[in-house]
C-alpha positions in Angstrom: -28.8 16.6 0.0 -28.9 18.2 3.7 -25.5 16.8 5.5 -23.7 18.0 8.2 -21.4 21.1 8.5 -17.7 20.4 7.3 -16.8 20.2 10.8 -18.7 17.8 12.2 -18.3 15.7 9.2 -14.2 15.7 10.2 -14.6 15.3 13.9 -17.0 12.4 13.5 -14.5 10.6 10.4 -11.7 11.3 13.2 -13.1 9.8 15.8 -14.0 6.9 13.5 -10.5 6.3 12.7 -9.0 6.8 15.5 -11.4 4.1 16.8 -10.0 1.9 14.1 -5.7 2.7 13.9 -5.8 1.7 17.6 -6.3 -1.8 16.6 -3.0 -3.6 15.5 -4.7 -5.2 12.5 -1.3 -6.3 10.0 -1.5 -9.1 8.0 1.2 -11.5 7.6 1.9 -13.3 4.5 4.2 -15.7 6.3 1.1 -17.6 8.1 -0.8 -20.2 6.5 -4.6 -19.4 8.2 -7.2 -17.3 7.2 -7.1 -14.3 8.3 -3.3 -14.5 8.7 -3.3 -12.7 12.1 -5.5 -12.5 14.9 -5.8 -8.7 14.8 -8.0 -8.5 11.9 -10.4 -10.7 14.0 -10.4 -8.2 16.5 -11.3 -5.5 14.2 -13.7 -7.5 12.4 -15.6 -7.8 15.5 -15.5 -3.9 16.5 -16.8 -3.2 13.0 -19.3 -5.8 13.0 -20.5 -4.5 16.3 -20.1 -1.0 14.6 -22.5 -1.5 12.3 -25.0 -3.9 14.3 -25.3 -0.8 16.7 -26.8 1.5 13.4 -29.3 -1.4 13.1 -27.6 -3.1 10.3 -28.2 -6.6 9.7 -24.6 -8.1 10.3 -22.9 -11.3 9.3 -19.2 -12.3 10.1 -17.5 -15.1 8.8 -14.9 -17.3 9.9 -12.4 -15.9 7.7 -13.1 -12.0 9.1 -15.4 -11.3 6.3 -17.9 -8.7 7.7 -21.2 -7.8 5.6 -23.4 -5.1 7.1 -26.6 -5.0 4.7 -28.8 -1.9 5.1 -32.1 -1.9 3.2 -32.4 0.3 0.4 -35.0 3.4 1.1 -37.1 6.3 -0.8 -36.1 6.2 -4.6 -33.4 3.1 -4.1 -35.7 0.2 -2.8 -35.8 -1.2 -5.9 -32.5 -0.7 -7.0 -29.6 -3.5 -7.2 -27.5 -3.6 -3.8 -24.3 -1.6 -4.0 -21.3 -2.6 -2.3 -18.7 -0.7 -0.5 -15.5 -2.9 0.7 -12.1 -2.0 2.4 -9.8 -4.3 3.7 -9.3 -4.9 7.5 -5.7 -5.5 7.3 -2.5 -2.9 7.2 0.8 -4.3 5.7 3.3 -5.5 7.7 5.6 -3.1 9.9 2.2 -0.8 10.4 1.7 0.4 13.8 -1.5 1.0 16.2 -1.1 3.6 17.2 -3.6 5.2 20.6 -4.0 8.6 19.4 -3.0 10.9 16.4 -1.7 14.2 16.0 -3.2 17.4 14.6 -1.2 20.1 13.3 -3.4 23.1 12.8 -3.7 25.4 9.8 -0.5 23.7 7.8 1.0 26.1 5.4 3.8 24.2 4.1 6.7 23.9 6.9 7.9 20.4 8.2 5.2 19.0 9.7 6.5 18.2 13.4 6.4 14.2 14.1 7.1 13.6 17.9 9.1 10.5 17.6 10.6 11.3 14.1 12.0 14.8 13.6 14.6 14.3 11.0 12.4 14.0 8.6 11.3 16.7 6.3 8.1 16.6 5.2 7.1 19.7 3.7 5.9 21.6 0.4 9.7 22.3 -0.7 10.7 18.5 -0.7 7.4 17.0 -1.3 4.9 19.0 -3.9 2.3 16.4 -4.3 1.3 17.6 -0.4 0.0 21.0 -2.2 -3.4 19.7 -1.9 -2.8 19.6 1.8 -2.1 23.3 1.8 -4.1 25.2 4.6 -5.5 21.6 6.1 -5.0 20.8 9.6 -2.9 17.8 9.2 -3.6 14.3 10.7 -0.9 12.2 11.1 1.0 9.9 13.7 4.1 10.0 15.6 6.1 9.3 12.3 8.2 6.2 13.7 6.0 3.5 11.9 2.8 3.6 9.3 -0.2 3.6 11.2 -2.4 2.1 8.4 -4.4 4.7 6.7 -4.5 2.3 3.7 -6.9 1.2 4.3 -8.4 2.3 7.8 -9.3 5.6 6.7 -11.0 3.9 3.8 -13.1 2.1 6.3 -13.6 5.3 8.5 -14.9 7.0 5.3 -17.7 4.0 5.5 -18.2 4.5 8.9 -18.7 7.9 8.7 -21.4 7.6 5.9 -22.7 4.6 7.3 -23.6 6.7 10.5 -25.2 9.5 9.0 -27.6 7.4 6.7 -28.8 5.2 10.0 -29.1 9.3 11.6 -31.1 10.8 8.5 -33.7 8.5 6.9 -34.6 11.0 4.7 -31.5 10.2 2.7 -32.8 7.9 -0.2 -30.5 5.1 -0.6 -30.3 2.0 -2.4 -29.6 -1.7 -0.5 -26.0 -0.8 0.8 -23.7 -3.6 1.9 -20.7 -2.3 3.7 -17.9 -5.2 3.6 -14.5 -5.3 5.6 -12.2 -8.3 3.6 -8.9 -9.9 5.3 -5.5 -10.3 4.1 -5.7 -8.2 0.8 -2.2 -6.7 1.3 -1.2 -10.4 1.1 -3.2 -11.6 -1.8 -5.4 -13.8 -0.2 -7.7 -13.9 -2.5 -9.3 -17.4 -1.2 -10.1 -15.2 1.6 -12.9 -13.6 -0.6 -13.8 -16.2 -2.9 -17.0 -17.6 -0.7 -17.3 -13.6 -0.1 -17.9 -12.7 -3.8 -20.0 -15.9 -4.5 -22.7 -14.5 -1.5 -22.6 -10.9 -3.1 -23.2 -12.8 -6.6 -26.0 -14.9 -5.1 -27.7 -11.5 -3.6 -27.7 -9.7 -6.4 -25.1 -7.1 -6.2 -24.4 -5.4 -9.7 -22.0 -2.9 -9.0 -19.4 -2.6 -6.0 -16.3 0.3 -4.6 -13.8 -0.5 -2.9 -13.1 2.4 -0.9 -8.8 2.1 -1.0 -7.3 4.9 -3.3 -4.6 7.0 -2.2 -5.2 10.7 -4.2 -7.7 12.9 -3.5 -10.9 11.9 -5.3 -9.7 9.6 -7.9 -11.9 7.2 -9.5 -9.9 4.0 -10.3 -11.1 1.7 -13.4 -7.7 0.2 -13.8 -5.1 -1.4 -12.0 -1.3 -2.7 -12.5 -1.3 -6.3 -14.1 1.1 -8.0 -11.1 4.0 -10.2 -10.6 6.6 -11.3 -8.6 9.8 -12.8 -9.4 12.4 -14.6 -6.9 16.2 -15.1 -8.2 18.2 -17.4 -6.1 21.9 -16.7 -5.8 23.5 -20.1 -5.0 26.3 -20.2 -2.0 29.6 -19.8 -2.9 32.6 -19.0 -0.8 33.2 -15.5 0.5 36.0 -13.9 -0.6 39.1 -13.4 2.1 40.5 -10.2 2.0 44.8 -9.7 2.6 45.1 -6.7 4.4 44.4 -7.8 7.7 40.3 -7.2 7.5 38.1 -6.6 10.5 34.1 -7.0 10.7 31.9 -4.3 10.8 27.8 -3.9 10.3 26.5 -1.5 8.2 22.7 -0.3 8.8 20.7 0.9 6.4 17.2 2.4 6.2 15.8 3.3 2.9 13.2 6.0 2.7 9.7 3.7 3.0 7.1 4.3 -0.1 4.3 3.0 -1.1 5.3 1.4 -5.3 2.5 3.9 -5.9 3.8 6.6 -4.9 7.4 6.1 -5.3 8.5 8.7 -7.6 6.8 11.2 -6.1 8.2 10.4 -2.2 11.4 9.8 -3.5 11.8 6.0 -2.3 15.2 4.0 -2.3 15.2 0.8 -1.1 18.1 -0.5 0.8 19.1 -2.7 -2.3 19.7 -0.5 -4.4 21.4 2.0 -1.8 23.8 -1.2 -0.7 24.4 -2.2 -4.6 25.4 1.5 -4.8 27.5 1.4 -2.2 29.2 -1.6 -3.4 29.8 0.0 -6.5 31.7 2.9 -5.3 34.0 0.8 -3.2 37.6 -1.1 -3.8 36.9 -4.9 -3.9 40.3 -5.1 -2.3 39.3 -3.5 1.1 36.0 -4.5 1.5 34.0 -7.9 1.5 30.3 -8.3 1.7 30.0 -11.5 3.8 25.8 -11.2 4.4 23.0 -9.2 3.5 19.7 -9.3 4.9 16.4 -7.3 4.6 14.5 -6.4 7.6 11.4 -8.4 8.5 9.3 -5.6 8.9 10.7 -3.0 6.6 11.6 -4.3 3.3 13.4 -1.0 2.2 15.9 -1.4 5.5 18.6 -3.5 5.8 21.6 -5.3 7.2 25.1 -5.5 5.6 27.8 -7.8 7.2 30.8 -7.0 5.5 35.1 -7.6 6.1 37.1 -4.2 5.7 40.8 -3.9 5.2 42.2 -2.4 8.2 43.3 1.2 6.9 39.9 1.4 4.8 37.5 2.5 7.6 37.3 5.8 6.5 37.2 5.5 2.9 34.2 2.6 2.8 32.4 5.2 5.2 32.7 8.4 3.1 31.1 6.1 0.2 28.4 5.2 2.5 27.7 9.0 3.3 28.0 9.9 -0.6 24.9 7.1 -1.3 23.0 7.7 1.9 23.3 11.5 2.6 21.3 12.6 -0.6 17.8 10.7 1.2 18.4 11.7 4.5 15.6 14.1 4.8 13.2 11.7 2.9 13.7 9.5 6.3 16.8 7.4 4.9 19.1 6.3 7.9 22.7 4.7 7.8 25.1 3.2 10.7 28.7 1.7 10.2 30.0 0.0 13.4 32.4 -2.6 14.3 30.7 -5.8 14.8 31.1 -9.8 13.6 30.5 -11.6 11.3 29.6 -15.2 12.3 28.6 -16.8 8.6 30.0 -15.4 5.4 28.5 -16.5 2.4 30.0 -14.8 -1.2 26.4 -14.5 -3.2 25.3 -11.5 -1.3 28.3 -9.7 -3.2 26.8 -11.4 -6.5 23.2 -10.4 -5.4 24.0 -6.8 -4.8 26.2 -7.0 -8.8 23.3 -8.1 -9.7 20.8 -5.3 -8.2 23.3 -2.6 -9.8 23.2 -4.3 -13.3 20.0 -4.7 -13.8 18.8 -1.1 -12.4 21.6 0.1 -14.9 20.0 -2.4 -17.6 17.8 -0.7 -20.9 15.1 -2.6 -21.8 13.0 -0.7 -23.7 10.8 -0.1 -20.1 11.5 2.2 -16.9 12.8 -0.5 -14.2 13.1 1.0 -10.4 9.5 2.0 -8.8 11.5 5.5 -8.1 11.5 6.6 -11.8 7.9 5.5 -12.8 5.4 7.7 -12.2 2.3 7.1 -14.2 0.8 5.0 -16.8 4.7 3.5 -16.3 5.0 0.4 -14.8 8.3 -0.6 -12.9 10.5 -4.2 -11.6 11.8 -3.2 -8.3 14.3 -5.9 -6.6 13.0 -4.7 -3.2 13.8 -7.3 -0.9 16.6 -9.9 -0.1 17.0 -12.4 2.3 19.7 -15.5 3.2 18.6 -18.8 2.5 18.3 -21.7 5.3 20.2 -24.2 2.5 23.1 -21.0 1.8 22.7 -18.4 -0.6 20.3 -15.7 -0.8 17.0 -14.9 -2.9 16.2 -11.8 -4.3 12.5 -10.7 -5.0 11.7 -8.8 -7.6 8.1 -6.8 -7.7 6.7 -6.3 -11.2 4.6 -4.4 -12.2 2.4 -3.0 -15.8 -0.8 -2.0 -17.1 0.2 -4.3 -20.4 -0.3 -7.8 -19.9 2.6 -7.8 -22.9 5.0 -5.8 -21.6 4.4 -7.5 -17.6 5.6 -10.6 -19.7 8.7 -8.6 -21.5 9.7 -7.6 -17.5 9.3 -11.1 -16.3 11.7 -12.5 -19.5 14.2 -9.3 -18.9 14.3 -10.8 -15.2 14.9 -14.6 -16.7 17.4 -13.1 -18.9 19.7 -11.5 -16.4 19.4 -14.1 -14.0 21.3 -16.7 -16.6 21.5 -20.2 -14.7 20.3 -19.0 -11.6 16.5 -19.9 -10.3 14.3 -17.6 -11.0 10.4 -18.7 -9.5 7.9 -16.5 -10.9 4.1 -16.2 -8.9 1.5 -14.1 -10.7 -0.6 -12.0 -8.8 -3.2 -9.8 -9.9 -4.2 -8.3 -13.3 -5.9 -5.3 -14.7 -9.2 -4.8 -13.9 -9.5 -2.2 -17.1 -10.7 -4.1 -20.1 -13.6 -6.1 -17.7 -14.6 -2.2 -16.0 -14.7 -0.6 -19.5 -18.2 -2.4 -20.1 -19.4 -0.8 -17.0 -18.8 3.0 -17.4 -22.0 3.7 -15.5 -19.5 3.3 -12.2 -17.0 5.9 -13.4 -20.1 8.4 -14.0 -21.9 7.9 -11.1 -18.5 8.6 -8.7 -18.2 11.8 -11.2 -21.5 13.0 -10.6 -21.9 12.4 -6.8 -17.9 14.5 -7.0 -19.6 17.9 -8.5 -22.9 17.1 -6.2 -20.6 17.4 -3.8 -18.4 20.0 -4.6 -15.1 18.5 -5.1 -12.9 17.8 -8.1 -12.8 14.1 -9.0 -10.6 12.6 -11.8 -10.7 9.6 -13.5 -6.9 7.4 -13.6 -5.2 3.9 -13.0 -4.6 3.3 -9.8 -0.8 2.1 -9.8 -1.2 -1.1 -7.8 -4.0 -3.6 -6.9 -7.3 -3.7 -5.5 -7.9 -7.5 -4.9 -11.0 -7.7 -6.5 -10.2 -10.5 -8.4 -12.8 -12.9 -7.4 -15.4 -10.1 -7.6 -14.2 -9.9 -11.2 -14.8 -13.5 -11.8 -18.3 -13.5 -10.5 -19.4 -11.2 -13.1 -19.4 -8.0 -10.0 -17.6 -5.0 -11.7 -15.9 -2.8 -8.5 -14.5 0.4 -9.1 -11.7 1.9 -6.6 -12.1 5.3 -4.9 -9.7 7.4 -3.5 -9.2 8.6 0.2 -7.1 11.7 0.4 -4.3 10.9 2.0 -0.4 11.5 1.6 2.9 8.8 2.0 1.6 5.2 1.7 2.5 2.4 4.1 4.9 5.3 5.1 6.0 6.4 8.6 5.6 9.7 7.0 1.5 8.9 6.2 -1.0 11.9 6.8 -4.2 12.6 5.8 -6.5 16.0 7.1 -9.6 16.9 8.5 -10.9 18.9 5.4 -10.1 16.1 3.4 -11.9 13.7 5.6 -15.0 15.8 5.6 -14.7 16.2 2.1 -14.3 12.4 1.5 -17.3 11.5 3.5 -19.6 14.3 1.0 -18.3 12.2 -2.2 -19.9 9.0 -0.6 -22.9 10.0 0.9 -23.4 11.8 -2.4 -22.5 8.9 -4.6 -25.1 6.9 -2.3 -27.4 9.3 -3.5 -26.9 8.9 -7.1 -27.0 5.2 -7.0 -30.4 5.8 -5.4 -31.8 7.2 -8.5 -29.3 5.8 -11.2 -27.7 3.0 -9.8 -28.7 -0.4 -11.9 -32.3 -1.8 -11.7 -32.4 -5.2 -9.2 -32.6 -8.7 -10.7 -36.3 -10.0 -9.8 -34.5 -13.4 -10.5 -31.1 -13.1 -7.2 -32.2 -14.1 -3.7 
């Protein structure tokens, strides 16, 4: 299949996302619309118009659904249409960013961020960015994420989309290219209508274009949950020795659950119940904790120290902290005040060290899973309006069993306290295994193209829920890219180039393999 040169495949996918990380497009789970934020409007539009300029037929809905339906061509007309989806929104804290960086020729020293250069991102801390080696590097500044999950998945798109409506002696089959809101928030009614149209029009087999790895075909996904334990109020304990207030900042090194292992994430509750741990209850007092709005691994500590005990509570700060440093971890002690004091954040952060010290049978922290091993990461913690605090707890298996063993293992520590459990998403595994034909074609159009693909569960969701329920098996497909919803994210132009060959190549395949249409959908 003629394509173009390597380079001009990267130079056009770079352009493409750069067109699309320039767009502030973070969804926000807080808000009750659909979409939750105006930005994924705005980029619904530019890709609408995107694809309406290639000559696609182009509907846009009022949720920021975008379908772009290209007819199928040479040995696909009279195949079923294929779908290829991303999602239009970034997770919160993600940053547009108005250019990105290129680092040239990378052979495994820290790659320089402009507005973050203490941390150390390079092949002696992070191995898994082997596959990197020799790439010119992509990234941004390295203050924020700047959303490659999942705008370069859409820039792959945009890229194939392009050279299809430039070649038309590709064969194809009918090719729907769909942007989705609010998956990071698990909006799923924002797809339901969505999936009922693709259902209605005859689409038998769908991607979504949102893996992380280079290459990876995804046919399973974590079964989800998340669990919130309320701490009740209580009053704070008052210290003798003359206490003063101070602040304690702390930022935990930002990971994707995915990719947590790897990237060595610590979120700030378990570096603060650490900290906690190491210290004499007599000279310190946790009065308030509270995670930051837009970075769930960073927090704020309010706490009362025993005058005489500066030093001391600091040095056990350093001990936790120091070790993550050149992951990107951050710490601050400072005298400040403490206008509320409220005793369960001292419970919540007991709490947090028990249960990460707790043996159930099953790996708990995100940190130390790696894997088919799922994980139930208290992640987040925030103070109540009523008093108290609540604690959320991510969980997360490929067993629908053992999801349920994590859930009852959370009930159990809790005791009396609430505990409000929300289910999320489950495995898409046992429904893809009667479709193998999506797996093969993805493997096929990998060696047509020259790169190694490799078949493995994707270790979080994919939103395709609803797709699921209409009877539309969708695979997952990686993107080639490094750090997750990380201010340390990066991807490369070889890896872009390369990306772009697996799709047009899998369009290929589907043209002559893909399933048969149904005479019978509209």
């Amino acid at each position: 299949m003629p394509v173009p040169a390597d380079d001009q495949l990267a130079q056009l996918s770079l352009r493409h996302l750069e067109e699309v990380v320039a767009i502030d497009s973070q969804s926000d789970e807080s808000s009750a619309t659909i979409p939750t934020t105006e930005g994924q409007k705005i980029l619904a539009d530019r890709v609408a118009a995107f694809h309406r300029a290639l000559g696609a037929t182009v509907e846009r809905d009022g949720a920021a659904n975008v379908i772009a339906s290209y007819p199928g061509r040479g040995r696909g007309v009279d195949r079923a249409p294929i779908a290829f989806m991303v999602h239009l929104d970034t997770a919160r804290g993600t940053a547009a960013v108005p250019e990105l960086q290129l680092c040239r020729g990378w052979e495994g020293d820290p790659v320089p961020f402009p507005k973050n250069p203490g941390i150390r991102v390079d092949l002696a801390t992070y191995p898994a960015m082997n596959a990197f080696a020799g790439h010119d590097l992509v990234h941004g500044p390295g203050d924020r994420p700047f959303g490659l999950d999942d705008k370069l998945g859409l820039a792959h798109c945009m890229t194939a989309a392009a050279l299809l409506a430039e070649s038309p002696e590709l064969d194809r089959p009918p090719l729907l290219f769909i942007g989705r809101p609010d998956e990071e928030v698990g909006r799923d009614e924002a797809v339901v209508e969505l999936a009922a149209t693709l259902a209605e029009r005859g689409v038998r087999w769908g991607y979504t274009v949102d893996g992380i790895l280079p290459y990876e075909i995804n046919v399973e996904n974590f079964n989800a949950a998340m669990a919130g334990v309320t701490f009740p109020a209580r009053e704070a304990r008052v210290l003798v020795a003359a206490p003063r207030p101070w602040i304690a900042r702390i930022g935990g090194v930002n990971t994707h659950g995915a990719t947590a292992a790897a990237e060595g994430h610590r979120p700030a509750t378990r570096l603060a119940a650490e900290w906690q741990a190491a210290l004499d209850p007599a000279e310190v007092a946790i009065a308030r904790f509270t995670s930051d709005a837009l970075r769930d691994c960073d927090a704020e500590v309010r706490l009362w120290i025993a005058e005489g005990a500066e030093e001391r509570v600091r040095a056990a700060l350093a001990a936790v902290m120091e070790p993550h440093l050149s992951r990107g971890a951050s710490y601050s002690l400072e005298p400040g005040e403490v206008r509320s004091a409220d005793g369960s954040a001292e419970d919540m952060l007991r709490w947090v060290h028990h249960f990460l010290a707790s043996d159930p049978g099953f790996t708990i922290a995100a940190e130390d899973s790696a894997g088919r091993d799922g994980y139930s990461q208290p992640f987040r913690a925030r103070p109540l309006p009523e008093g108290g605090v609540r604690l959320d707890v991510r969980l997360r298996d490929f067993d629908p069993d053992r999801l349920n063993r994590r859930i009852a293992h959370v009930e159990g520590l809790a005791g009396e306290r609430p505990v409000e459990v929300k289910r999320q998403y489950v495995n898409m595994g046992p429904q893809l295994a009667e479709h193998p034909g999506l797996a093969e074609a993805a493997a096929r159009a990998g060696a047509a193209a020259g790169v190694a693909t490799v078949v493995q569960p994707i270790r979080g969701g994919t939103g395709v829920d609803p797709f699921l329920a209409r009877g539309i098996p969708i695979a997952n497909l990686g993107t080639g890219y490094f750090a997750p919803e990380s201010e340390k994210e990066l991807t490369s132009l070889e890896m872009m180039a390369g990306h772009a060959r697996w799709l047009l190549a899998l369009i290929a395949d589907l043209a002559e393999h893909g399933p048969k249409a149904d005479a019978s959908a509209s």
